[in-house]
N, C-alpha and C positions, 0 to 999 in steps of 0.2 A: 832333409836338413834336420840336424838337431836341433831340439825348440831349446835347450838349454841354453846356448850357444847366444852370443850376441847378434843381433842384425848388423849389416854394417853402417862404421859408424859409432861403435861402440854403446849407445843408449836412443830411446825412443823421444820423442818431441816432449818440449818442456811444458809444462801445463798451461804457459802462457802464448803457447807459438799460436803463431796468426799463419792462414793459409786459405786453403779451398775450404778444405775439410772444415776450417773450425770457422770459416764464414756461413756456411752452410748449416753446422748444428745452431748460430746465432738466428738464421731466418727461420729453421723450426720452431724455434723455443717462442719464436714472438706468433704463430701462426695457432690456429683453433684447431681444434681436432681433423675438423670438416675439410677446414685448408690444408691441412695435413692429409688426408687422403686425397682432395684433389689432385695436391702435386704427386704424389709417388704414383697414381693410375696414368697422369701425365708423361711422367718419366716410362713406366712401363709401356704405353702408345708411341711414343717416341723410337724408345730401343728397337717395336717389332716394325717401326716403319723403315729402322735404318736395316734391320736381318732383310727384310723382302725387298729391298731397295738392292743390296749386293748383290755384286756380279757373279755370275756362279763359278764354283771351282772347278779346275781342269785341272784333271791327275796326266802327266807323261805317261805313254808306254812305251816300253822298251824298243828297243831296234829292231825290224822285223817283224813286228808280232801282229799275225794274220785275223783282218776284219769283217773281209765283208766276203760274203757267199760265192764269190769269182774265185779270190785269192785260197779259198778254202778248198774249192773243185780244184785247183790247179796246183794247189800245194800237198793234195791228197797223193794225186798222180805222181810228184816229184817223187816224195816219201817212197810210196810204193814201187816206183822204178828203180830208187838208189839202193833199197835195202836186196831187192831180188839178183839184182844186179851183182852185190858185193856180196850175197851168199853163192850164185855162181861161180863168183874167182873163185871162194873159199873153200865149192866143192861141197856145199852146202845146202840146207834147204829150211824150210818153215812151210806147215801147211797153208792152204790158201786163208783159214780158217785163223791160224795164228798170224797170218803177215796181215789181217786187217784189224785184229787185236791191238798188233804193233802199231798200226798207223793211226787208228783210233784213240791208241791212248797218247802217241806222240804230240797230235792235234791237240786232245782233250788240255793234256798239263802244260805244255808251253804255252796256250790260252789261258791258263789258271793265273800261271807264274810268268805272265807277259816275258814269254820268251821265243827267240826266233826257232819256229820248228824246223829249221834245217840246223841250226847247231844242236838242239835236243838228239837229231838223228844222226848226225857228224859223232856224238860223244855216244853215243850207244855202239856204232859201228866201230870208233875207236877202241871201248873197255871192254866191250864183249862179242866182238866179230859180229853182233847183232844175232845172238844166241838167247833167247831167255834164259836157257840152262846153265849157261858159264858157271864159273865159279872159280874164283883166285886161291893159290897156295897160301895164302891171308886170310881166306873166307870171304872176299865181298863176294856177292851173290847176283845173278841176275844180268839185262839188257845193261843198266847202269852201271854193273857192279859196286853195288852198295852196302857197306860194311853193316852188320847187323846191329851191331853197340850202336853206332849211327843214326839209324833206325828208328830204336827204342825212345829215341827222346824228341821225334818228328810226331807233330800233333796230324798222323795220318793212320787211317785204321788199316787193315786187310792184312796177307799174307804178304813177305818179303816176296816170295818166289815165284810172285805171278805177275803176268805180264803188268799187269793194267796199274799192279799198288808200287811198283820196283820203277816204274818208268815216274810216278807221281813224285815219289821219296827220293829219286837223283834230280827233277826237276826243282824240287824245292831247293836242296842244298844248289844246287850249280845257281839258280832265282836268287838264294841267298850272299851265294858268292859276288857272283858282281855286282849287285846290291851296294854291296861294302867295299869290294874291291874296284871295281871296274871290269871292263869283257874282260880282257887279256890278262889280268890276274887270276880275274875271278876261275876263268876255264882252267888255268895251269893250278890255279887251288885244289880245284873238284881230284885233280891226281897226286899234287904234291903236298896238301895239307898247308898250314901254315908255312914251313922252310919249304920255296918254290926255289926248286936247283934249273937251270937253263929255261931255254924256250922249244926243245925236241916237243913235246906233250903238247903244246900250246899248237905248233907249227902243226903236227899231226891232223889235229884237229880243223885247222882252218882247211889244210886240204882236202880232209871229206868234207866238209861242207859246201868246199866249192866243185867237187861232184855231185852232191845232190841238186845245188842249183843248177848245176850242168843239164842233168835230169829233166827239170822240169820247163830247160829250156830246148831240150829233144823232144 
């Protein structure tokens, strides 16, 4: 806010307003120094018995997003069967070495970015046939394919081009998308940008995902 600017209201209290505040500066003024510090140590005892008295906060997490050490073994599995699985149709492969890179880091960011690890793998299988090496006649790059301008302005370090930073940097933006958006924008965002044309993109998506849950339910 501009401080130039009036509060609203147009002016501040008149010098003679009666209120809290200026009952309060009357009981100062009549009090000794001594009483004067007793009451402010009072107030301050007061405040940190009302802070340790509150009830604690509970942040939401997103839809899906894997807790506890069961869901984690069985969510690995899924991952892992959905992606080897759709690199066969594709005629396809990843060494064993890179398809646990992939699952590793699928876990790792949709844990970061409280997102469901079967739509993180749904949308990687979507943009990049689950290729680390893709690359769009655009330039996005990567399992994600994620544009490098993009990138640039993601408070994330490493290389585009590698499984582990390309898989963090599309989780953040898609995190970010339905954030703002909601799921079902948010995912048809991550491909349409701001002007979302249909729901092909959107639909695409929901149906690997429900392959992979398939997965994990084989």
């Amino acid at each position: 806010m501009d401080s130039s600017q009036p509060t609203a209201g147009g002016a501040g209290p008149s010098p003679g307003a009666s209120g809290p505040g200026s009952s309060w500066h009357a009981l100062g003024s009549r009090l000794s120094p001594r009483g004067r510090r007793v009451a402010t140590w009072t107030l301050v005892m007061l405040g940190a018995l009302l802070v340790i008295d509150a009830p604690p906060v509970h942040f939401e997490r997103g839809q899906g997003v894997v807790t506890t050490d069961e869901e984690v073994a069985a969510t690995r599995i899924a991952v892992g069967a959905a992606l080897r699985a759709h690199l066969r149709d594709r005629r396809s492969a990843l060494s064993e070495e890179e398809t646990e890179r992939v699952i590793e880091a699928v876990l790792r960011s949709s844990r970061r970015y409280e997102l469901d690890p079967y739509l993180v793998t749904a949308v990687l299988i979507v943009e990049s046939d689950a290729r680390p090496w893709a690359e769009s006649g655009k330039g996005a790059i990567g399992l994600m394919q994620v544009m490098p301008h993009m990138a640039e302005k993601l408070p994330i370090s490493g290389n585009l081009a590698t499984i582990e930073s390309n898989v963090e940097a599309g989780c953040f933006i898609l995190a970010d998308n339905i954030r703002r958006l909601g799921e079902a924008r948010g995912i048809s965002s991550y491909f349409w940008g701001r002007r979302i044309r249909g729901v092909a993109y959107l639909q695409k998506v929901q149906r690997a995902r429900e392959r992979v849950r398939a997965a994990r339910a084989g």
